[in-house]
N, C-alpha and C positions, 0 to 999 in steps of 0.2 A: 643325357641331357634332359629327356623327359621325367627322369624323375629329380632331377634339380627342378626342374619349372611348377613339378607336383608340390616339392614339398616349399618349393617358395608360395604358392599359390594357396597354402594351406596355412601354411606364417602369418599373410598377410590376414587371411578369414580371420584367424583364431584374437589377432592383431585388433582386426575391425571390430570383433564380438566382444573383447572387453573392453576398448575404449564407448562403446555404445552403452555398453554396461555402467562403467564410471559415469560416463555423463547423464544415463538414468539415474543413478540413484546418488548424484550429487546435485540435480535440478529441482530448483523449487517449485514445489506447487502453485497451479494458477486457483485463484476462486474468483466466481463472481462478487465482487461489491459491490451491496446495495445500497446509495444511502437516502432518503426520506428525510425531510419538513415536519417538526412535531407542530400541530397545533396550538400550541401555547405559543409558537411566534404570533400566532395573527393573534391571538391575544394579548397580546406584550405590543407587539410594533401596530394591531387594526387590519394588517395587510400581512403578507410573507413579503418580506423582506427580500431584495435582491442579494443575493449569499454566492460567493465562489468557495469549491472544495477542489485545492487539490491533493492528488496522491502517487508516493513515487518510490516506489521499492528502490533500499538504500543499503549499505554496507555501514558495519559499524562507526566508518570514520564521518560518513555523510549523517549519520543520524546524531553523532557528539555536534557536528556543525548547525544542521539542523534547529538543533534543541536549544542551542546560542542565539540564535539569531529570532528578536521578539515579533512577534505575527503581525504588528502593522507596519515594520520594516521590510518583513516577507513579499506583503501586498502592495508596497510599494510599487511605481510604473516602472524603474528601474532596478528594480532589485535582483544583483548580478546574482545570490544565492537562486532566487528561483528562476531566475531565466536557464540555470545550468544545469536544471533536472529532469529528465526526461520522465515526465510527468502527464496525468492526465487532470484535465481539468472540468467539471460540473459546474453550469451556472443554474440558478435557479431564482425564481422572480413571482410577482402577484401574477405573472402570465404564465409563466414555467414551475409550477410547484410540486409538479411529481414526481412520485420515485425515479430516479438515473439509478442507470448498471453499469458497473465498469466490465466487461465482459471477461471470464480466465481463456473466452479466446483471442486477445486482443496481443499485439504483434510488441507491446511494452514490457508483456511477463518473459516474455525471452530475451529481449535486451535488457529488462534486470537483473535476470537470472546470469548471464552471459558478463553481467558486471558484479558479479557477487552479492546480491542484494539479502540481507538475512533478515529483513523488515519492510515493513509497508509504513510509510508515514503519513500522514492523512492531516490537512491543517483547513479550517475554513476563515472566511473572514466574515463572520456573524459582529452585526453592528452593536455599538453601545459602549458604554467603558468602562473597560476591560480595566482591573489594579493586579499586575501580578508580580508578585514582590519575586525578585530573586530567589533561584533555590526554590520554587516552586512552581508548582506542574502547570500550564496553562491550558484550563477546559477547552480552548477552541481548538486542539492540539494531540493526533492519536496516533504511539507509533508500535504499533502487534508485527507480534513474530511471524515469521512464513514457514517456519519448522512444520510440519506437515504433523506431528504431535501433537500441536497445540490448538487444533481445531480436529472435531467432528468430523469424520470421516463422510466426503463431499458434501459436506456446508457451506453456508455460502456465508459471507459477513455482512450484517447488517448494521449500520449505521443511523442513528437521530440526530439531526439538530437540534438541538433545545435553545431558548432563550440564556441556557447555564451551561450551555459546550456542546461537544459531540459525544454523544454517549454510544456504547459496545455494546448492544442487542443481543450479540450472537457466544456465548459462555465460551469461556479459554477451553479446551478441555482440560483434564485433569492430569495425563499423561504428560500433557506439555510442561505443565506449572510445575514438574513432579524435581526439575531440575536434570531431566533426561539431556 
């Protein structure tokens, strides 16, 4: 009986060691996201502009949806697409203009990970108007991989508003883009 109980107790370890394992190295990495106010707004609007960012690690079928749906719909007060994302959001204003962190230790990298997320989607509602013809990419509008190849080895992502979109600061690495 005791060595029934040994080697069931040894099942279960070896059991527990690689389900621990799978879910290491099927989890995606967190990083911090930084994102930052380029200057040229107060020069375009006089002021920084009161600006919402948000961002919401997404699985392929959320980011097809996503990318459908046009950014002043998004920002909408009702808008059932973004109310349904477990998301974070950045405000920023002529009183709040500095850099925001979205932290990799925040409690949303494991509930997207945990919902399969293979991207980060990142959309702001930067004022002005905006012509974006179907079939094409809308600058207010950023969705990077979470592939842990495609970034620098513990980098963080850095993000710009510009008066012309959000622009990627921080280089794909080359690993990632390699088609790995």
């Amino acid at each position: 009986m005791t060595k029934r109980l040994l080697r069931l107790l040894q099942g279960t370890a070896v059991t527990a060691l690689v389900l621990s394992l799978v879910g290491c190295f099927s989890s995606v990495p967190a990083y911090n996201v930084k994102v930052s106010l380029s200057k040229d707004l107060v020069k375009k609007y006089q002021i920084y502009p009161s600006i919402e960012v948000d961002m919401a690690g997404v699985n392929d079928i959320e980011a097809l949806r996503l990318q459908s749906c046009p950014t002043t719909d998004y920002f909408q007060a009702q808008s059932t697409i973004r109310q349904s994302l477990a998301r974070n959001t950045m405000f920023f204003s002529e009183e709040n203009w500095k850099e925001k962190v979205f932290p990799e230790d925040s409690p949303l990298w494991e509930r997207w990970d945990n919902a399969g997320a293979k991207q980060i989607f990142i959309i702001a509602n930067i004022p002005g108007q905006w012509r974006v013809s179907e079939g094409k990419l809308d600058p207010r509008r950023l969705l990077l991989p979470l592939d842990p190849d495609s970034w620098p080895n513990g980098s963080d992502i850095n993000i710009v508003i510009t008066p012309a979109g959000l622009i990627l600061t921080t280089p794909l690495s080359t690993a990632g883009s390699s088609g790995k």
